[in-house]
N, CA, C and O atoms as a GROMACS GRO file, in nm:
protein
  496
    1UNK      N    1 -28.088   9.086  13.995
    1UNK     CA    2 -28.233   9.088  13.992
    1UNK      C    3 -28.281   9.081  13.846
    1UNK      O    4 -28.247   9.162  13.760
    2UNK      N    5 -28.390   8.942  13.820
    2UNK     CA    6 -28.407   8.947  13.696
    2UNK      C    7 -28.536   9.115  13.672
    2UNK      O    8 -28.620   9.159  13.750
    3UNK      N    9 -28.496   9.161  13.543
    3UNK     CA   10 -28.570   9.254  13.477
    3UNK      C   11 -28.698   9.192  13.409
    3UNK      O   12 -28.698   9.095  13.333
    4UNK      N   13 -28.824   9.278  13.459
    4UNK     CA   14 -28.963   9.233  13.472
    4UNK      C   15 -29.028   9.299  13.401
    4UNK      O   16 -29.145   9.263  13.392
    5UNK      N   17 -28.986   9.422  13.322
    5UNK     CA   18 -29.030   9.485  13.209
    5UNK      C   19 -29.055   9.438  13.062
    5UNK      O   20 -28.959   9.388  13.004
    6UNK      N   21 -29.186   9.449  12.988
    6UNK     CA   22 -29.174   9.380  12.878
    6UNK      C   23 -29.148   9.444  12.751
    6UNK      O   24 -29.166   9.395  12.639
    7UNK      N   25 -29.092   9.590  12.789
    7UNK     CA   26 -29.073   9.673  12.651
    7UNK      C   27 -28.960   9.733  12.770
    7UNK      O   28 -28.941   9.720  12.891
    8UNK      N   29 -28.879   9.835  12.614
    8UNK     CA   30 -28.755   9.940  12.634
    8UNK      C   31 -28.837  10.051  12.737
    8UNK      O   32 -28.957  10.057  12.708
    9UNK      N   33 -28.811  10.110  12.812
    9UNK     CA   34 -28.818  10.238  12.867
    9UNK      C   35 -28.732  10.303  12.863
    9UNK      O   36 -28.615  10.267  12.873
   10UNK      N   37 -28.778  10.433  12.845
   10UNK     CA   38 -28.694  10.603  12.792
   10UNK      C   39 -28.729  10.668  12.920
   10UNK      O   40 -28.843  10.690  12.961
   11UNK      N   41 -28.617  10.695  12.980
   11UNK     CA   42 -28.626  10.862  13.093
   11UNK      C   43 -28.728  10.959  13.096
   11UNK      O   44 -28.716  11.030  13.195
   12UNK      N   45 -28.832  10.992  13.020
   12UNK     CA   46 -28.806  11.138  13.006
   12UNK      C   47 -28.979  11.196  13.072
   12UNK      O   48 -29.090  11.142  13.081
   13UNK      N   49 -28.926  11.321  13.105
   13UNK     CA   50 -29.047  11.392  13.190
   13UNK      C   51 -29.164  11.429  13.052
   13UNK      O   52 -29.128  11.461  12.938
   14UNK      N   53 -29.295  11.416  13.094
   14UNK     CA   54 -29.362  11.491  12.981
   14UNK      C   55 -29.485  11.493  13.059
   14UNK      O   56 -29.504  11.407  13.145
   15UNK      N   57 -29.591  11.611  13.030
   15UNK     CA   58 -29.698  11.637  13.095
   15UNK      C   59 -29.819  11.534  13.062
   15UNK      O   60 -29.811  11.474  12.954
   16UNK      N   61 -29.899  11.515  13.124
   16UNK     CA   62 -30.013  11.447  13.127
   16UNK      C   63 -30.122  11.462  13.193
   16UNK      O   64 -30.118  11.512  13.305
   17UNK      N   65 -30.246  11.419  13.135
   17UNK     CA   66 -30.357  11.428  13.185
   17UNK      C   67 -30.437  11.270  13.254
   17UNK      O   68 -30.461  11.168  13.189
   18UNK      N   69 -30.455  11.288  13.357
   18UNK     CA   70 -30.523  11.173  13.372
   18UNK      C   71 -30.658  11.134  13.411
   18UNK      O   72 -30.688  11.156  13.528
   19UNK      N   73 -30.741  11.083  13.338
   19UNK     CA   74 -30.887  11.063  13.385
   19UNK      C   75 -30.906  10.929  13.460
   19UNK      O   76 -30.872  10.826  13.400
   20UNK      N   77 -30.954  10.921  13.579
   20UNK     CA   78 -31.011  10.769  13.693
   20UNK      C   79 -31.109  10.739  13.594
   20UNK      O   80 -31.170  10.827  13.533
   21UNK      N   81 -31.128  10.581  13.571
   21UNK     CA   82 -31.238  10.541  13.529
   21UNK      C   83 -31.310  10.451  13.631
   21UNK      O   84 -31.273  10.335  13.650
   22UNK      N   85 -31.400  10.499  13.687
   22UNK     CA   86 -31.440  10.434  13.807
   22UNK      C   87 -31.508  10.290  13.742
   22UNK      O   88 -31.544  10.270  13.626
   23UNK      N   89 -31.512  10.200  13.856
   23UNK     CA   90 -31.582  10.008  13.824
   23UNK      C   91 -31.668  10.055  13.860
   23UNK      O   92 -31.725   9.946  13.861
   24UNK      N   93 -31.787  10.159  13.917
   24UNK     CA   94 -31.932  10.158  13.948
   24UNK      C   95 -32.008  10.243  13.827
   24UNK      O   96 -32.039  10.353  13.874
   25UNK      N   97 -32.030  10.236  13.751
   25UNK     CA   98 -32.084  10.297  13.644
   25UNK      C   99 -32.210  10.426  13.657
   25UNK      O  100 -32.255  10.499  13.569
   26UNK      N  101 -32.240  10.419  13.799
   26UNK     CA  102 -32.278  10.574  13.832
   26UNK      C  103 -32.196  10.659  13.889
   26UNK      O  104 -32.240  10.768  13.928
   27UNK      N  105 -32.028  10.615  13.907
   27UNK     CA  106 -31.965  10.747  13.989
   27UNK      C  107 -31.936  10.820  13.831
   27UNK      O  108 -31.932  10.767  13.720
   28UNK      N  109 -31.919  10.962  13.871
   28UNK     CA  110 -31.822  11.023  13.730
   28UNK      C  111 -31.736  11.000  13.806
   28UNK      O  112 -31.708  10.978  13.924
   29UNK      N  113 -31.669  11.018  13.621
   29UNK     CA  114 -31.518  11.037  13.592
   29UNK      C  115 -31.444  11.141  13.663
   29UNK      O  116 -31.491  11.254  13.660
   30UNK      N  117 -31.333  11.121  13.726
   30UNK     CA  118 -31.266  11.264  13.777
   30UNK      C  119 -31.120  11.273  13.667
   30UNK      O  120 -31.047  11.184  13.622
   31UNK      N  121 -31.119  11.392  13.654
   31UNK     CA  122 -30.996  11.448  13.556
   31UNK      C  123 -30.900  11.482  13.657
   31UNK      O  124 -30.945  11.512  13.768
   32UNK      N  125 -30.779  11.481  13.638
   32UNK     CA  126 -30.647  11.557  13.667
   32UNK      C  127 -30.573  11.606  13.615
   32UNK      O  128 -30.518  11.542  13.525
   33UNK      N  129 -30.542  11.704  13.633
   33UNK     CA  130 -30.429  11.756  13.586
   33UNK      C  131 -30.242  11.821  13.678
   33UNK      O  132 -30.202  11.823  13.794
   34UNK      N  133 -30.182  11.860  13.550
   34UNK     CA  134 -30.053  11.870  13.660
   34UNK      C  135 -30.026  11.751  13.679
   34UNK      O  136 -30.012  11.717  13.797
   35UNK      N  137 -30.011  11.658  13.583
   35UNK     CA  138 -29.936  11.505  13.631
   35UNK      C  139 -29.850  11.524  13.510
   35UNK      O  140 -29.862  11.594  13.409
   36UNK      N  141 -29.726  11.412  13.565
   36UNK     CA  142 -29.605  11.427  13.509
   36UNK      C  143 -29.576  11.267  13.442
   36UNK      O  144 -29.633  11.188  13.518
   37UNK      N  145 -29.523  11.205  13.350
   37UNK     CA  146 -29.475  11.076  13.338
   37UNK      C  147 -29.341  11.084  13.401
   37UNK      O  148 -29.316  11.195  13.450
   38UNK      N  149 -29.256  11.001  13.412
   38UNK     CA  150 -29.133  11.021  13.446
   38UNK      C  151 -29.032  10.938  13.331
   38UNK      O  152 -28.917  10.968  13.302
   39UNK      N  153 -29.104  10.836  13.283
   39UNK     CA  154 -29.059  10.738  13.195
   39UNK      C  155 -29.195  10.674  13.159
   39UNK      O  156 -29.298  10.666  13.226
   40UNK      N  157 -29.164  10.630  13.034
   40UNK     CA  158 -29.224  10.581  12.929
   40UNK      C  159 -29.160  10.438  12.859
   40UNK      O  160 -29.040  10.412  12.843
   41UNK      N  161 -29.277  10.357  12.824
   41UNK     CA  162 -29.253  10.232  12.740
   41UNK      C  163 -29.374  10.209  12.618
   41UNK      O  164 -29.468  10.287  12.632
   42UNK      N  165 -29.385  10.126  12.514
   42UNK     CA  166 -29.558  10.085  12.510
   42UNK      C  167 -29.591  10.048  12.594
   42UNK      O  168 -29.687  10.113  12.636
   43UNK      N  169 -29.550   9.929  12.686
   43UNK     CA  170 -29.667   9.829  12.756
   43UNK      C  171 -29.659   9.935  12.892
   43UNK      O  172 -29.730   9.880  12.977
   44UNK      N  173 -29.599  10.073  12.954
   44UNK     CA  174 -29.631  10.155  13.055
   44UNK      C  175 -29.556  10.252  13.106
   44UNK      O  176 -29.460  10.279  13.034
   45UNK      N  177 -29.563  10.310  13.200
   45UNK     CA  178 -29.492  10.406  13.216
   45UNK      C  179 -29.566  10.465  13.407
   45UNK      O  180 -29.668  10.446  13.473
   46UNK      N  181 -29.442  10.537  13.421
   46UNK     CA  182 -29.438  10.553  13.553
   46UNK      C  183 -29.487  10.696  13.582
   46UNK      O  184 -29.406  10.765  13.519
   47UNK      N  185 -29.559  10.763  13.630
   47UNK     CA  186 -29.624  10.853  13.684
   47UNK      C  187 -29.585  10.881  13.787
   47UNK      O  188 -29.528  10.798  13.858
   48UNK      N  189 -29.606  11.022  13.827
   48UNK     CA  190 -29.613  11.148  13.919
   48UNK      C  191 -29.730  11.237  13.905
   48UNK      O  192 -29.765  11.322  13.823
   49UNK      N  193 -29.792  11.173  14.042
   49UNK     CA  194 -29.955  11.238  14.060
   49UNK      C  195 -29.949  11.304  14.168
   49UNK      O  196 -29.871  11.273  14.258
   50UNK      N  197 -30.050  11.433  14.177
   50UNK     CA  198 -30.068  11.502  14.343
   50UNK      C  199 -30.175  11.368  14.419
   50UNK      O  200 -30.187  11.343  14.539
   51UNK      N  201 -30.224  11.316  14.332
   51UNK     CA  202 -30.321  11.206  14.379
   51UNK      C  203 -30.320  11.047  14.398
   51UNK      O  204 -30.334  10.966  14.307
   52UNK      N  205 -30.307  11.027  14.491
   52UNK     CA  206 -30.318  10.885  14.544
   52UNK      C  207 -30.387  10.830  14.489
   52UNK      O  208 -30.506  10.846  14.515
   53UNK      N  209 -30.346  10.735  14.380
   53UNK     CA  210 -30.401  10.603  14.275
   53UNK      C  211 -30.404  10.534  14.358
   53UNK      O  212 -30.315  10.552  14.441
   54UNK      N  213 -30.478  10.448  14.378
   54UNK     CA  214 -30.461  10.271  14.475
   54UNK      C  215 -30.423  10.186  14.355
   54UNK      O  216 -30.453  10.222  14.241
   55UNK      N  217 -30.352  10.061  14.382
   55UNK     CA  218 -30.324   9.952  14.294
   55UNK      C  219 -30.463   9.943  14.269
   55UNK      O  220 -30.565   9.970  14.331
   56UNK      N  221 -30.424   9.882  14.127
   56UNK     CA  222 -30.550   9.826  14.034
   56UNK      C  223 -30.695   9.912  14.001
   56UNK      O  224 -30.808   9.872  13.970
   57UNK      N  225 -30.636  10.051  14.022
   57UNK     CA  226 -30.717  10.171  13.958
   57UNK      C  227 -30.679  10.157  13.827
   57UNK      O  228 -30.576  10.105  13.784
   58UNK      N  229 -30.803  10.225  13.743
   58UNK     CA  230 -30.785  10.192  13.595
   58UNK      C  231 -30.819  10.308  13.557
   58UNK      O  232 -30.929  10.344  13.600
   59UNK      N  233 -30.748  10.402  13.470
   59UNK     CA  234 -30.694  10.563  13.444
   59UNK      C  235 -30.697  10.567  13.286
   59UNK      O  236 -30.649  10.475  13.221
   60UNK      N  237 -30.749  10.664  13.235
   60UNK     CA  238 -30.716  10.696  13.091
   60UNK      C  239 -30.632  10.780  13.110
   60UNK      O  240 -30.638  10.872  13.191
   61UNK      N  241 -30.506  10.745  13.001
   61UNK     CA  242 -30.381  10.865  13.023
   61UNK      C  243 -30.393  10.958  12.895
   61UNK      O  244 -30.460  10.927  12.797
   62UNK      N  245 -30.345  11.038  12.904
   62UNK     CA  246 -30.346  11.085  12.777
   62UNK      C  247 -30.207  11.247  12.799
   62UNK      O  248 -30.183  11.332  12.884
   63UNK      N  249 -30.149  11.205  12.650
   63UNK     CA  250 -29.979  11.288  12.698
   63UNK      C  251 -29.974  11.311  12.557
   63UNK      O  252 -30.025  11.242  12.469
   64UNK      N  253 -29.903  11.420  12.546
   64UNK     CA  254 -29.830  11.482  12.430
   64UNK      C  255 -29.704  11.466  12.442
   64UNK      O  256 -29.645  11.557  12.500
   65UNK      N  257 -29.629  11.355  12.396
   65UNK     CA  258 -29.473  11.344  12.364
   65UNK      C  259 -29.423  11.479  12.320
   65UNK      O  260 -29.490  11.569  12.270
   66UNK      N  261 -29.313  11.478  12.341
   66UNK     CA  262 -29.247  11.630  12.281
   66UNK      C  263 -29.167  11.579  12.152
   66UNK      O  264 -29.086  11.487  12.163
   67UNK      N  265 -29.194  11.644  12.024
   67UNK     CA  266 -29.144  11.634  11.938
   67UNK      C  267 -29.226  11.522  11.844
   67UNK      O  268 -29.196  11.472  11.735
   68UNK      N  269 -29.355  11.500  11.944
   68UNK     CA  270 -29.468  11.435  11.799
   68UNK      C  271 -29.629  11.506  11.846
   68UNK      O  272 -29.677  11.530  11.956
   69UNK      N  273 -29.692  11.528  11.678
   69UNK     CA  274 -29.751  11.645  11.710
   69UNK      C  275 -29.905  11.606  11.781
   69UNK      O  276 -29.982  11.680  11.842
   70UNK      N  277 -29.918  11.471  11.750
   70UNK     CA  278 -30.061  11.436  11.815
   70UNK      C  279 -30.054  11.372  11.949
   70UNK      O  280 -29.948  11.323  11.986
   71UNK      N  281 -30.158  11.371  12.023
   71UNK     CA  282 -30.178  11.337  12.175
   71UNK      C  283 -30.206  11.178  12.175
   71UNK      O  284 -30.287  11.131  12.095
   72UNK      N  285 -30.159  11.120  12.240
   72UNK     CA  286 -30.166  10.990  12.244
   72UNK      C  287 -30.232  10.954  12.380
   72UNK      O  288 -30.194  11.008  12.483
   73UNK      N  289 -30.351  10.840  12.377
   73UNK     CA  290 -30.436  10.788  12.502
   73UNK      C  291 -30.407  10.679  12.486
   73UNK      O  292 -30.359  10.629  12.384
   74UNK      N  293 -30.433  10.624  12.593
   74UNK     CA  294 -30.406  10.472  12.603
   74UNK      C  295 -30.510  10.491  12.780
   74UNK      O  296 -30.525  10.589  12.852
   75UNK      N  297 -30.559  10.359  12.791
   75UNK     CA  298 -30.616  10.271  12.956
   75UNK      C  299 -30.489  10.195  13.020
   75UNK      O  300 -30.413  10.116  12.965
   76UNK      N  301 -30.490  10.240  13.145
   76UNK     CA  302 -30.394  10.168  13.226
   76UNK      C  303 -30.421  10.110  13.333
   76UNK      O  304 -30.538  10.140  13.352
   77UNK      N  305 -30.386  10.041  13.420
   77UNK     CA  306 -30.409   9.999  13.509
   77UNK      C  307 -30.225   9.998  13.625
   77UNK      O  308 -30.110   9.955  13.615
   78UNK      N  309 -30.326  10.091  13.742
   78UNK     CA  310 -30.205  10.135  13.816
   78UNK      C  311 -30.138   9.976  13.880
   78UNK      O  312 -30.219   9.899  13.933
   79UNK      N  313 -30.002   9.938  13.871
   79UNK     CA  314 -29.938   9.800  13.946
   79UNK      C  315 -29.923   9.860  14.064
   79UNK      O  316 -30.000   9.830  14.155
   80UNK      N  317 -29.809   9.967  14.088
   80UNK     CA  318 -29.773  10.003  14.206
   80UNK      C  319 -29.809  10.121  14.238
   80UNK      O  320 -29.895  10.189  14.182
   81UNK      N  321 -29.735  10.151  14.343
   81UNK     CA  322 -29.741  10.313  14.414
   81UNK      C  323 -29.663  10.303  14.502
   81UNK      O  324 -29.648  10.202  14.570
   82UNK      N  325 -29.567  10.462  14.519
   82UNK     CA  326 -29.538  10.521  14.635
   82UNK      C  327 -29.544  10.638  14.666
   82UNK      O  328 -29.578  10.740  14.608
   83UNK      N  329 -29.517  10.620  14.740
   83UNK     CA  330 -29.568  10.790  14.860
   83UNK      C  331 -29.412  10.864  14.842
   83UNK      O  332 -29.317  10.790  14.867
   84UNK      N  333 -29.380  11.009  14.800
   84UNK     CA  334 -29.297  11.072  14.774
   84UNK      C  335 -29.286  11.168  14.842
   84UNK      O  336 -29.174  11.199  14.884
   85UNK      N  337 -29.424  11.259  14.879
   85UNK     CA  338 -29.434  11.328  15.038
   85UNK      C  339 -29.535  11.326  15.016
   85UNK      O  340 -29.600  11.332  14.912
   86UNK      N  341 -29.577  11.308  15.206
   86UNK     CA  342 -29.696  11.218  15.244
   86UNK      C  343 -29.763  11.317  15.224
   86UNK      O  344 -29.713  11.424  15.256
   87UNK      N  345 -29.927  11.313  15.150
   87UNK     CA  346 -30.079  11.343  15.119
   87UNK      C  347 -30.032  11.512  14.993
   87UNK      O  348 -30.111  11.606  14.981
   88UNK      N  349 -29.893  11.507  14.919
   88UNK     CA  350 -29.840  11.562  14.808
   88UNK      C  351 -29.800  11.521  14.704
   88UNK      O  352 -29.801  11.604  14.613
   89UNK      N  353 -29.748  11.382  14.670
   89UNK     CA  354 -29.680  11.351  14.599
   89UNK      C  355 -29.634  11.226  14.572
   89UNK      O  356 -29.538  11.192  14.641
   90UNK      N  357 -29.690  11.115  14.459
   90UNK     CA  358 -29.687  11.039  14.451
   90UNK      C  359 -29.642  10.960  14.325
   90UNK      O  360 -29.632  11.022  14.219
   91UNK      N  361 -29.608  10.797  14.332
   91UNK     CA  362 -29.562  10.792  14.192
   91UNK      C  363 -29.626  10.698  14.185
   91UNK      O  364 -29.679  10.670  14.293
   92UNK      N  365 -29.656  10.608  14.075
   92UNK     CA  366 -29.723  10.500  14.032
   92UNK      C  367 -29.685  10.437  13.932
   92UNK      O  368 -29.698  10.513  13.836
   93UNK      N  369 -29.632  10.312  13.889
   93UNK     CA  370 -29.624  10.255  13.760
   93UNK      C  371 -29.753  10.200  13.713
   93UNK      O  372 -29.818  10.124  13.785
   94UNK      N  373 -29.788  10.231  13.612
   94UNK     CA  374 -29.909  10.233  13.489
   94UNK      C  375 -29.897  10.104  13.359
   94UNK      O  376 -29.852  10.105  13.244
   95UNK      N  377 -29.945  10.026  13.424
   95UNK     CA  378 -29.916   9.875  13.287
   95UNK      C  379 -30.031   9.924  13.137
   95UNK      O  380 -30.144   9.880  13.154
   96UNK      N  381 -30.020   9.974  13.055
   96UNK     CA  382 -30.143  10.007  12.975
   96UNK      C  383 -30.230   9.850  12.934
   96UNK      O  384 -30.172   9.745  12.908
   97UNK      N  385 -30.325   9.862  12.937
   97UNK     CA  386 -30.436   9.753  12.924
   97UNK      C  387 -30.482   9.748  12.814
   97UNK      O  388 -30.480   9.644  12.748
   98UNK      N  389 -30.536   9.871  12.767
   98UNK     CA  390 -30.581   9.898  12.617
   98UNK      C  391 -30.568  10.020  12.573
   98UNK      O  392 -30.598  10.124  12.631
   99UNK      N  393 -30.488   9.994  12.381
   99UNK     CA  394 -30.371  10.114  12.394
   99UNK      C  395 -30.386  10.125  12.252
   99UNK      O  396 -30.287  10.058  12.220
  100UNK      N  397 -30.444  10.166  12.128
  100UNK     CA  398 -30.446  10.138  12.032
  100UNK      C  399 -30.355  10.096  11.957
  100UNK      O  400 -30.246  10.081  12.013
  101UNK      N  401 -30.360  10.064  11.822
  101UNK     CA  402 -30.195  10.019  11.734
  101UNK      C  403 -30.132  10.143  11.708
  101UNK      O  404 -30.012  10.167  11.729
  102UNK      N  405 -30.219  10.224  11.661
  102UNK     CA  406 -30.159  10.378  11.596
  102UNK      C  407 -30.056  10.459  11.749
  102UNK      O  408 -29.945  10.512  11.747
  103UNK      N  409 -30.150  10.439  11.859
  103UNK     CA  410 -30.072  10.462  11.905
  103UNK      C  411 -29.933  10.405  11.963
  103UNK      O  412 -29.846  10.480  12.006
  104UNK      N  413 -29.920  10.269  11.960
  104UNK     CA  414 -29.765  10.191  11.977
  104UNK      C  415 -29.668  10.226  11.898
  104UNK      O  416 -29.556  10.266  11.930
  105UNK      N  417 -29.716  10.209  11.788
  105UNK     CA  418 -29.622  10.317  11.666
  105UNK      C  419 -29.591  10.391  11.684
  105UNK      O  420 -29.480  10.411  11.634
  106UNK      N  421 -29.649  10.500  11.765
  106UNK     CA  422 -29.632  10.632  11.762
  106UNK      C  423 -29.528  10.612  11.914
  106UNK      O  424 -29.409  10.645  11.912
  107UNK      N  425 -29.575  10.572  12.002
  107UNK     CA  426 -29.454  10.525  12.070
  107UNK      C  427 -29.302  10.473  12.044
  107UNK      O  428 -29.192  10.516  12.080
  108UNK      N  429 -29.344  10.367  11.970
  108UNK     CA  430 -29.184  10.300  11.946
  108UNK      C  431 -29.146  10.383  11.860
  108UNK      O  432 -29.023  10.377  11.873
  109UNK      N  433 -29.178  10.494  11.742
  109UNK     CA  434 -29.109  10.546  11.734
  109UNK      C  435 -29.037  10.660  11.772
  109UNK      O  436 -28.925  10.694  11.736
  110UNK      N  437 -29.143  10.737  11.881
  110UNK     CA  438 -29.056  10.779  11.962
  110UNK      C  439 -28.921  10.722  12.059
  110UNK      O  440 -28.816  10.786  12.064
  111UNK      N  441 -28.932  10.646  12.104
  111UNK     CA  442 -28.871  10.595  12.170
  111UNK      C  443 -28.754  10.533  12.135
  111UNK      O  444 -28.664  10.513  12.216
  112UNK      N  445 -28.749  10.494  11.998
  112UNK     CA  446 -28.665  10.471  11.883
  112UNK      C  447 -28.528  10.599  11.861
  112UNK      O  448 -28.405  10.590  11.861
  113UNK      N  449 -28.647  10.744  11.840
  113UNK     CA  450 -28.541  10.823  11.850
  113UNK      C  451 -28.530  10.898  11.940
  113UNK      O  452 -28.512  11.013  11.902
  114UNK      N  453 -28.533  10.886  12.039
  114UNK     CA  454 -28.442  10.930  12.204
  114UNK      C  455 -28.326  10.829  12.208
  114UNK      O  456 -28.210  10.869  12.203
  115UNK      N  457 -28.355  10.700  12.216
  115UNK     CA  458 -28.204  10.617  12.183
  115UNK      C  459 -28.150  10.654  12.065
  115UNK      O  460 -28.029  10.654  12.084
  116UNK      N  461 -28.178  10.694  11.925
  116UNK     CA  462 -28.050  10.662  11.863
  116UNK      C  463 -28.020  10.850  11.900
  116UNK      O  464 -27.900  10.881  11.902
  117UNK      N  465 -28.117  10.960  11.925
  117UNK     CA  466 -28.052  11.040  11.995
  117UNK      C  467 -27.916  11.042  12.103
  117UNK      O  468 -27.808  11.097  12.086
  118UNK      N  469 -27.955  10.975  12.196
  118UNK     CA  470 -27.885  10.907  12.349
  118UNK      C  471 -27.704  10.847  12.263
  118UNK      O  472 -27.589  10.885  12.284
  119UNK      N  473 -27.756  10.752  12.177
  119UNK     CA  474 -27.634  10.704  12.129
  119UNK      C  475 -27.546  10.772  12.033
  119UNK      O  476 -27.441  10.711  12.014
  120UNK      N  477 -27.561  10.920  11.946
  120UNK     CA  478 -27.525  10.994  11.860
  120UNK      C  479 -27.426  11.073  11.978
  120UNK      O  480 -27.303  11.082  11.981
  121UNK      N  481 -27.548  11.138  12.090
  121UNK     CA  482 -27.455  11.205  12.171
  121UNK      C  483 -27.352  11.163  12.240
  121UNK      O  484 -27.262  11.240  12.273
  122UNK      N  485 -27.351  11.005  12.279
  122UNK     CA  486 -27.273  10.932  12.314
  122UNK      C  487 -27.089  10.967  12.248
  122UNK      O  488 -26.979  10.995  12.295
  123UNK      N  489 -27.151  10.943  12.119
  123UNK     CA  490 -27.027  10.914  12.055
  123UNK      C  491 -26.920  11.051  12.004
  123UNK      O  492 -26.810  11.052  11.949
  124UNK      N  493 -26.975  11.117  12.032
  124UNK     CA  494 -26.961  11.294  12.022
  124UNK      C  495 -26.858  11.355  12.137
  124UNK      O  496 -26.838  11.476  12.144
   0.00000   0.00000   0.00000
């Protein structure tokens, strides 16, 4: 199966917040919390929500990597979803749409060092 990803993805669990940005410009915004990433890339990353995203919901994420000290946001737009237990638990992959530069940086270099982490312990 060809691979459809356009950046590296890293494993790793980290907490997050997620805000709906609704397409009708009089609903509010709803916040969440208690969401999990599961993995991470720049161009997205896969989520664990108590809440049922539909495809092509568009979410401000916003996560504190562990081991960098500022919070990073980025806009996403949900591709998929599945159901993990039904009306509890759900996952979603998150394509980011608009993501600043400061923050890609701040990505790849995280992500930079979890691999050469990954590969140190390797060789050990």
């Amino acid at each position: 199966m060809k691979e459809r990803r356009k950046a590296l993805r890293v494993k790793e669990t980290n907490e997050i917040a997620i805000t709906v940005i609704p397409e009708e410009k009089n609903i509010p915004k709803k916040k969440f919390l208690y969401n999990f990433s599961k993995d991470i890339s720049v161009s997205g990353a896969r989520i664990e929500s108590s809440i049922l995203l539909p495809v092509d919901t568009v979410v401000k994420i916003a996560f504190k990597l562990k081991n960098l000290e500022k919070e990073i946001a980025a806009l996403g737009k949900v591709r998929w979803i599945k159901v993990l237990i039904e009306d509890k638990s759900y996952e979603a992959g998150v394509e980011f749409v608009d993501i600043p530069n400061e923050a890609i940086r701040r990505l790849e270099y995280y992500i930079g060092e979890i691999i050469k982490r990954k590969i140190t312990d390797k060789n050990f």
